[in-house]
Each structure stands twice: as C-alpha cells, then as structure tokens.
C-alpha positions as CSV (number, residue, x, y, z in Angstrom):
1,X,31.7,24.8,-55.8
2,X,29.9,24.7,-52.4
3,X,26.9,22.4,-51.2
4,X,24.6,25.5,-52.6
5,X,25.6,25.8,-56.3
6,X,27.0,29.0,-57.9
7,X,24.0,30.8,-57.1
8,X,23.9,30.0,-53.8
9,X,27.6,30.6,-53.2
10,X,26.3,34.1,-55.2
11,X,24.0,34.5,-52.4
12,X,25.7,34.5,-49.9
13,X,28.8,36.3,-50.6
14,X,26.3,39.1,-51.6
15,X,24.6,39.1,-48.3
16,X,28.0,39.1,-46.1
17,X,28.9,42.2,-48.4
18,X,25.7,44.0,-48.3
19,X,25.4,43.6,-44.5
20,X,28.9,45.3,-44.0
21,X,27.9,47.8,-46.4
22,X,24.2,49.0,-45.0
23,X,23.9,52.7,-43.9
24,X,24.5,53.9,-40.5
25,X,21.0,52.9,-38.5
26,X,20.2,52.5,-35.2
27,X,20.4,49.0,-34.5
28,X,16.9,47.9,-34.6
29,X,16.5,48.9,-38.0
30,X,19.7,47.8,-39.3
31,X,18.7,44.1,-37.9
32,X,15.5,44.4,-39.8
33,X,16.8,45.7,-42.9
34,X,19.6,42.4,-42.4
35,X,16.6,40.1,-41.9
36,X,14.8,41.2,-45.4
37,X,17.8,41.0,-46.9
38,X,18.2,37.5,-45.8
39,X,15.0,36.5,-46.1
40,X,15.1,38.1,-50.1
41,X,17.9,36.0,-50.9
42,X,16.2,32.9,-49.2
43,X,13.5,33.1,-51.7
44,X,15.8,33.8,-54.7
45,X,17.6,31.1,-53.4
46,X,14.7,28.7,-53.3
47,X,13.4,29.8,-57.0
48,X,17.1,29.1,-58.4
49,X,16.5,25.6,-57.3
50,X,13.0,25.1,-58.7
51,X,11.4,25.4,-55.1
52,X,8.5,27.1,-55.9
53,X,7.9,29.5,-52.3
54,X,5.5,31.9,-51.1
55,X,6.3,33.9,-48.0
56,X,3.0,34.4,-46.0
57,X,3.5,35.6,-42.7
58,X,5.9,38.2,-41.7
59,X,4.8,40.7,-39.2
60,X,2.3,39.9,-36.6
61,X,0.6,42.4,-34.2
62,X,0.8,41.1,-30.4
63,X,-3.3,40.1,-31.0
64,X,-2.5,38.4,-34.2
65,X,0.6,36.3,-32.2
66,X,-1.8,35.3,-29.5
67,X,-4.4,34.1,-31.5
68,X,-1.8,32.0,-33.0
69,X,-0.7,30.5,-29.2
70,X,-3.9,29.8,-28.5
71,X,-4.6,27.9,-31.4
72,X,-4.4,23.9,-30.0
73,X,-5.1,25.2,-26.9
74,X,-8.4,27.1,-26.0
75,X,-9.1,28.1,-30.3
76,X,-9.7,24.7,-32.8
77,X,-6.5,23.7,-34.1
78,X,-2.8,22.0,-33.6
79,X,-0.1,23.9,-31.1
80,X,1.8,25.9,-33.5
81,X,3.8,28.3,-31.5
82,X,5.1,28.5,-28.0
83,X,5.2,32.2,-27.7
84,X,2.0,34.1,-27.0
85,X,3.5,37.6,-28.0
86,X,2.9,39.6,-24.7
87,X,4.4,37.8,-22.1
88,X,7.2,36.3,-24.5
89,X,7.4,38.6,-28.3
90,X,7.8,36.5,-31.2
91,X,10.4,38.0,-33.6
92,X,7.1,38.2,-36.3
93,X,6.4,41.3,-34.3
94,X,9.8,42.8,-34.3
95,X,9.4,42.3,-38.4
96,X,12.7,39.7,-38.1
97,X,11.0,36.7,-38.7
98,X,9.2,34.7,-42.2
99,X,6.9,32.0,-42.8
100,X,7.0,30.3,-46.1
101,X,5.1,27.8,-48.0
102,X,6.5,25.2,-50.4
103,X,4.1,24.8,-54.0
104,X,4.4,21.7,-55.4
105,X,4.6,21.8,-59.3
106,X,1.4,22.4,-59.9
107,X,1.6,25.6,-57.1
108,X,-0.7,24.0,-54.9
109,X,0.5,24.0,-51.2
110,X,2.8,21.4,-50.0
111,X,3.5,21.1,-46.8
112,X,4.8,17.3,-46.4
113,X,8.4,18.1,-48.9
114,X,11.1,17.9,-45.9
115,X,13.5,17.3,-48.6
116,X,12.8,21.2,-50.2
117,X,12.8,22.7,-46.8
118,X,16.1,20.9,-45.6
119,X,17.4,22.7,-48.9
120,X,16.1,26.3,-47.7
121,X,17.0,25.5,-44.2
122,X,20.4,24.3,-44.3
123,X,20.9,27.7,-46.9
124,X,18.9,30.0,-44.4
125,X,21.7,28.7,-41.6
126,X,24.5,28.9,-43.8
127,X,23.9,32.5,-43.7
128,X,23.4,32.8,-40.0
129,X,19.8,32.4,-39.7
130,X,17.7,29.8,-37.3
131,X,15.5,27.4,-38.9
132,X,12.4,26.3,-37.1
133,X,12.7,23.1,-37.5
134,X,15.9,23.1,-35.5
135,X,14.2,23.6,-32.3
136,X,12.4,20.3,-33.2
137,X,15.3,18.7,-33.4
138,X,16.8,20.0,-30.4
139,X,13.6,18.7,-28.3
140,X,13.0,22.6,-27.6
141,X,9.2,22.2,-29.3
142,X,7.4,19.6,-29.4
143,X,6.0,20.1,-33.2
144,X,8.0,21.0,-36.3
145,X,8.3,24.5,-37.4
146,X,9.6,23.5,-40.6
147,X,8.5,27.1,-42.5
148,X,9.6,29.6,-40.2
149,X,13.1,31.6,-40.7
150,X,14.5,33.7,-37.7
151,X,17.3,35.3,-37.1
C-alpha cells in the first residue's frame, strides 16, 4: 500500500484513467474538465481521511482577482496574492484553480492545521497538481498559500 492508503491509491489510479479516457475537447476545456476532476477527488480524498473541507473559491472574474491583489496593499488586509488578474490571470479565472478550507471537528474554520493540508497537498502533487504552499517554500511568495490547488 502507498503513503495515501487504498483509497487514495483508488484515487489516483481513477484520475490517470479518467484523464486518458475524457471526450475529444478542445484543449481548454479538456484542462478544465481535468482540473474538476482533480480537484473532486482531492476532496473525496480529504473526507476519506476525516479532513473535514469545504472548497470556497473557484472561479474569479478579473474585478473579483484584483480586489484580491489589492488586499494588503491599497484595500485593509494581509497580501494574499501576487497576481492582480489583468496584467498577470490567475488560473481562478481560467476555472483551473480551488481554494479550500480545513473544519476542525466541530466544522468551524481552521486555518492553523499544516499537518491536514501537508496531507491534501502532498496527494494534490501526487496527482500532478501545484500546491500553494510550495511557492512558499520555494521563496517565490513571501506568504503561505497553504489552501490553494493549481494545476
């Protein structure tokens, strides 16, 4: 058995072979539809191990991306992003990028558990993906983007 359990190994041996199996689309789509299917398994991934998620931000508009850049900078507020969606496009607005929040067991937010995100991160790679929180640790931000899910 792998690092992820038999569910997780379930996972992602259903994603390789639903990827290779999606319908002819032009490529956009076909990355999109990859993404949510990702992103699905992520979740079901998470709830097999007793992480309780929510996913709460998916697609952004280009407005809704730039209020988030300028959060910490001219809006209240820490720096959350580093792309301000018209110059550079976040993948939120190309629908190929989550946000999720950790519950603790009483489903209240909790967003201090690095242990529960390191689970769905290192899972979320395993399958491809980029974690947010590896651009922290790359010195590429200068904050933690331990929620967010690319690909």
């Amino acid at each position: 058995m792998n690092q992820f359990g038999f569910i997780g190994l379930l996972l992602l041996q259903s994603v390789k072979l639903f990827s290779k199996s999606l319908p002819t689309v032009n490529t956009k789509n076909k990355k999109r539809l990859e993404f949510f299917l990702k992103f699905s398994a992520l979740i079901l991934y998470a709830w097999s191990r007793k992480v309780w998620v929510i996913p709460y931000s998916i697609f952004r508009s280009e407005e809704e991306q730039n209020l988030k850049y300028q959060q910490g900078r001219t809006l209240p507020g820490r720096i959350i992003t580093n792309v301000d969606g018209k110059l550079k496009k976040s993948k939120h607005q190309v629908w190929r990028a989550g946000d999720i929040l950790i519950l603790d067991d009483e489903f209240k937010s909790d967003w201090d558990t690095f242990a529960k995100y390191e689970i769905l991160g290192l899972f979320w790679m395993q399958m491809g993906g980029v974690w947010g929180h590896q651009w922290f640790v790359d010195g590429l931000t200068k904050f933690d983007d331990l929620g967010h899910f690319e690909d």
